[in-house]
C-alpha positions in Angstrom: 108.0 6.5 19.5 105.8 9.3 21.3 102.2 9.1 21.6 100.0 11.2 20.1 98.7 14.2 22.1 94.9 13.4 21.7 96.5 9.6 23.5 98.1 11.4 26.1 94.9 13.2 26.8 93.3 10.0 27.2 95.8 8.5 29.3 95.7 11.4 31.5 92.0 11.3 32.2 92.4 7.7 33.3 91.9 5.9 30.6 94.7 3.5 29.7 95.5 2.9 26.2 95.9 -0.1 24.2 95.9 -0.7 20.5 98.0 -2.6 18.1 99.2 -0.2 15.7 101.3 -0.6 12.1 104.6 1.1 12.0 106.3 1.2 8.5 109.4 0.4 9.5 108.7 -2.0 12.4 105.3 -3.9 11.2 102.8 -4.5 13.7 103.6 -3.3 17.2 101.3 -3.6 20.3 101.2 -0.4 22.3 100.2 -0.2 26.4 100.4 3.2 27.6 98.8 3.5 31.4 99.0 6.6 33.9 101.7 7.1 36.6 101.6 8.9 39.5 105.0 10.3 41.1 104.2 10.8 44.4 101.3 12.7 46.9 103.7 15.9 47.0 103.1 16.7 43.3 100.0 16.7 40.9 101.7 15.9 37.8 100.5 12.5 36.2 103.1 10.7 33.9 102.5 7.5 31.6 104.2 4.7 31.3 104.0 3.4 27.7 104.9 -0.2 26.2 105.8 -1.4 22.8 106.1 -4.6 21.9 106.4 -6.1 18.7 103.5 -8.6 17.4 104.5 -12.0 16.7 104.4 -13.2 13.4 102.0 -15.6 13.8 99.7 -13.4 15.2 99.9 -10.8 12.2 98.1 -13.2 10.1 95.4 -13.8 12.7 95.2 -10.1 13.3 95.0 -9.5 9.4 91.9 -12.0 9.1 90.3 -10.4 12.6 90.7 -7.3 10.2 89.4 -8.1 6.8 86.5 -9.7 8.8 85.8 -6.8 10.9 85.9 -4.7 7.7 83.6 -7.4 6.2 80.8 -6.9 9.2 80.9 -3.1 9.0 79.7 -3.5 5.0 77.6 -6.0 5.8 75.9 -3.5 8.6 76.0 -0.9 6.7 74.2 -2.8 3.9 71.8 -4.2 6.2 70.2 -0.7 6.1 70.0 -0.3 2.7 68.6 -3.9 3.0 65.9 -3.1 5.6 64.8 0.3 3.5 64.7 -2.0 0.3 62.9 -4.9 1.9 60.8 -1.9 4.0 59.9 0.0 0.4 59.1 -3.7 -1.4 56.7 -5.1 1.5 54.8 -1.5 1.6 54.1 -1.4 -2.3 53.4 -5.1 -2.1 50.8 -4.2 0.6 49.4 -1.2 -1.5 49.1 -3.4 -4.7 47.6 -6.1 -2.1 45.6 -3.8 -1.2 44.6 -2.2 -4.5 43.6 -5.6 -6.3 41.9 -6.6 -2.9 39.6 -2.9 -3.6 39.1 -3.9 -7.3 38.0 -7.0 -7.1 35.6 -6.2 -4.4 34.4 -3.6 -6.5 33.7 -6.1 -9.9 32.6 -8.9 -7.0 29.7 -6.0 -5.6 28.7 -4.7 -9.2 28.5 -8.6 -10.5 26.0 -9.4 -7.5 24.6 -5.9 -7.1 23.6 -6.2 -11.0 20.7 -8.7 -10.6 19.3 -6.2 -7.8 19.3 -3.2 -9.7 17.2 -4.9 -12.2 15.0 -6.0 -10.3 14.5 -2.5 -8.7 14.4 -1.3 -12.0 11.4 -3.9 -12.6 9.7 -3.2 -9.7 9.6 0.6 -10.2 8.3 -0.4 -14.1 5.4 -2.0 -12.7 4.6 0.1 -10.3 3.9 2.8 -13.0 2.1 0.0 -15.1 5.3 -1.0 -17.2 5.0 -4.7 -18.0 7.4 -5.3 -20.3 9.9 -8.1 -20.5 12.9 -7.9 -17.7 16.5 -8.7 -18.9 17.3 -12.5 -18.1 19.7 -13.4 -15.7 21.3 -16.8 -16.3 22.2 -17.1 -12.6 20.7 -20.3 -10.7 21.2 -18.8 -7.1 18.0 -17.6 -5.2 18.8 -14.0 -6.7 18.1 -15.7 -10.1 15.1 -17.9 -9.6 13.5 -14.5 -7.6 14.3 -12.8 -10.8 12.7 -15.3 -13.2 9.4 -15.9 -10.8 9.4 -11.7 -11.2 9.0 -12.3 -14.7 6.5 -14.6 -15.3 4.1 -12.3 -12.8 5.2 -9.7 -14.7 3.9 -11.3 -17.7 1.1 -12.8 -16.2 -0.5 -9.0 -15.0 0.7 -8.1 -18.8 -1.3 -11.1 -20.1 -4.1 -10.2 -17.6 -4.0 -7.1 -18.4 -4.5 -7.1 -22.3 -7.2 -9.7 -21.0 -9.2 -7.4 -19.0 -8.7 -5.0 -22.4 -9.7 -7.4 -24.9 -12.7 -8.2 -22.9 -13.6 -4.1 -22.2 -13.5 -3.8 -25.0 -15.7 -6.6 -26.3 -18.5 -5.5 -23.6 -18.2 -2.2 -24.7 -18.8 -3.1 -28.8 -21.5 -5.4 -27.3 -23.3 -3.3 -24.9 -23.0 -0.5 -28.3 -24.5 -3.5 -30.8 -27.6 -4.4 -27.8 -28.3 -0.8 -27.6 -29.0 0.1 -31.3 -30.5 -3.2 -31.2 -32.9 -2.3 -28.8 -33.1 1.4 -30.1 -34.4 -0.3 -33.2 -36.8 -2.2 -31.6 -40.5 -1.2 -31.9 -41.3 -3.1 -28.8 -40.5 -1.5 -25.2 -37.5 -3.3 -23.3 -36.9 -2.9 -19.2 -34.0 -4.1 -17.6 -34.3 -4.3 -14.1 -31.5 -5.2 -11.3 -31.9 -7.8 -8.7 -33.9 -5.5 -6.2 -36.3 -4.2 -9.6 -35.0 -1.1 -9.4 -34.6 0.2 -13.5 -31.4 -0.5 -14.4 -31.8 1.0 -18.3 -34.6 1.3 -21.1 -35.3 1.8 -24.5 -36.6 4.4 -26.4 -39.6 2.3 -27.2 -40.1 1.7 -23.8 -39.9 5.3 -22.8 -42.7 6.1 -25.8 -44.9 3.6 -24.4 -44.9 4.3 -21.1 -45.1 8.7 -21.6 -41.7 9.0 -19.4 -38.1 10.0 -19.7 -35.9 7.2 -19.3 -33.6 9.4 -17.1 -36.9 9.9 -14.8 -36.6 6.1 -14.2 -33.3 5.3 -14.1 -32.2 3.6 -10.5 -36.1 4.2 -10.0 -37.5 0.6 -7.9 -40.8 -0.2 -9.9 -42.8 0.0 -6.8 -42.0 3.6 -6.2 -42.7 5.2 -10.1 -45.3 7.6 -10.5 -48.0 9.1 -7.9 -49.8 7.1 -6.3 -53.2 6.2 -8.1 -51.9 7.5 -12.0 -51.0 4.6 -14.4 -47.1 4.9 -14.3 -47.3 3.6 -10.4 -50.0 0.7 -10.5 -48.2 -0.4 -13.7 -44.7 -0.2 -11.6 -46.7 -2.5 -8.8 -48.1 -4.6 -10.8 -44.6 -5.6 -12.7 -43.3 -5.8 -9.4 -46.0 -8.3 -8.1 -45.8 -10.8 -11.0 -41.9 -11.3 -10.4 -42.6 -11.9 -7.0 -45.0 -14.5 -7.6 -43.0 -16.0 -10.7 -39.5 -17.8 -10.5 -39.3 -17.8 -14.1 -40.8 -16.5 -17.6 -44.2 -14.9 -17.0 -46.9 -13.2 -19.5 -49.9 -10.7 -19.0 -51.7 -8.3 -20.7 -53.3 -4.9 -18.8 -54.7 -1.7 -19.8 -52.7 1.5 -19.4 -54.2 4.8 -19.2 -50.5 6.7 -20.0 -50.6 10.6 -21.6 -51.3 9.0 -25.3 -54.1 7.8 -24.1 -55.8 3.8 -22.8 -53.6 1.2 -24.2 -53.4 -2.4 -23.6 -50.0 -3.8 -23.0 -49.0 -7.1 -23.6 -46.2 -7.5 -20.5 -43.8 -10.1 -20.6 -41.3 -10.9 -17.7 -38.3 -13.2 -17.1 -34.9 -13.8 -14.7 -31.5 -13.1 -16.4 -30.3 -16.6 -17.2 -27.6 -18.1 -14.3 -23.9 -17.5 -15.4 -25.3 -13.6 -15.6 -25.5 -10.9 -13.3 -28.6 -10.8 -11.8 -31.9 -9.4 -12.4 -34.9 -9.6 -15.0 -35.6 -8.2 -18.4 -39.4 -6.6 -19.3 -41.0 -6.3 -22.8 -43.8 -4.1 -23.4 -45.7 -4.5 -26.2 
């Protein structure tokens, strides 16, 4: 039973050989083949080979060494696939980990970023004088109560609001039904601020006295007219009585105007407390 060549080639770059090989005919056979040298006058190397046969009680143990040798090389070489399978699993796991992880941060921010965006939204209608209604928000956090004191000051300016219209307007049909009043009046009316400078007059008053009532307006009584003409000792004389009388006051004087002498009946009091201040003046 000769070697193979690629064994001899072993053999004869120092390598020894063992193996225990299957022979058809002779079963299981353990072969030793080591190098020989013949002597130091020659450089030819010759082997020494040697078979022996296996025991039979070693076949069986060499038959199990086998199947179980075979049995770790598939189990390695599955342990790859294993790895890339186990590898591919945990990284898709990961992505879908990380995917829900993104989605639910996303429904999480826009379910706590809603009640700020409102109230942006609120805060930019005011600002351009929008005071309607927000949306509720049925949260009971500090975002929610912020939310719910927002509205009721919105309401409250819109409440105020419609207030300080309701009562324009009021003052403004009032202030129309005192002036035809007085413009109806046949008697003279003067209002006067707190310093007695003329605040307004009627056209009666404006008859009476020869002047426009643009002349006078914002006009203090003391400085009308010229001084020595009529229009100036009557503004002095107005002046002198409401200096000298807290409340309701009467006089009669003669008043040498464009029309002519007339004698005016004068009549003086202070606006009533609760009003803005200054005194009313009727010239009869």
């Amino acid at each position: 039973m000769l070697p193979e060549r690629s064994v001899l080639w072993q053999v004869r770059q120092q390598q020894p050989y063992s193996r225990i090989e299957e022979v058809a005919e002779r079963g299981l056979i353990m072969r030793v083949i080591v190098p020989v040298y013949s002597g130091a006058l020659t450089s030819e190397t010759r082997v020494l080979q040697l078979v022996q046969p296996v025991p039979p009680a070693w076949r069986g143990t060499r038959r199990r060494c086998s199947w179980a040798y075979q049995e770790y090389q598939q189990i390695a070489v599955s342990r790859v696939g294993l790895k890339r399978i186990y590898g591919l699993a945990l990284t898709l796991t990961l992505m879908l980990a990380l995917l829900m992880t993104m989605v639910i941060a996303y429904l999480l921010s826009e379910r706590l970023g809603a009640p700020l965006r409102t109230l942006a939204r609120g805060t930019r209608a005011v600002a351009k004088g929008d005071f309607s209604q927000m949306p509720s928000v049925k949260s009971r956090d500090e975002l929610g109560v912020l939310i719910q004191s927002f509205n009721r000051m919105t309401r409250q300016l819109s409440d105020a609001r419609e207030q300080v219209a309701q009562n324009h307007q009021e003052t403004e049909q009032a202030k129309a039904f005192l002036e035809r009043v007085l413009a109806n009046l046949s008697s003279g009316v003067v209002v006067l601020d707190d310093a007695l400078q003329v605040r307004t007059m009627n056209g009666a008053a404006s008859q009476i006295l020869g002047v426009e009532a643009s002349v006078l307006d914002t006009r203090p009584l003391t400085g009308l007219g010229q001084p020595g003409d009529a229009l100036h000792a009557f503004g002095e004389t107005v002046a002198a009585r409401f200096a000298e009388h807290e409340g309701e006051w009467q006089e009669q004087i003669d008043f040498a105007g464009h029309g002519g002498n007339q004698t005016l009946l004068l009549r003086g009091t202070r606006l009533p407390p609760g009003v803005e201040r200054g005194y009313v003046l009727v010239v009869r």
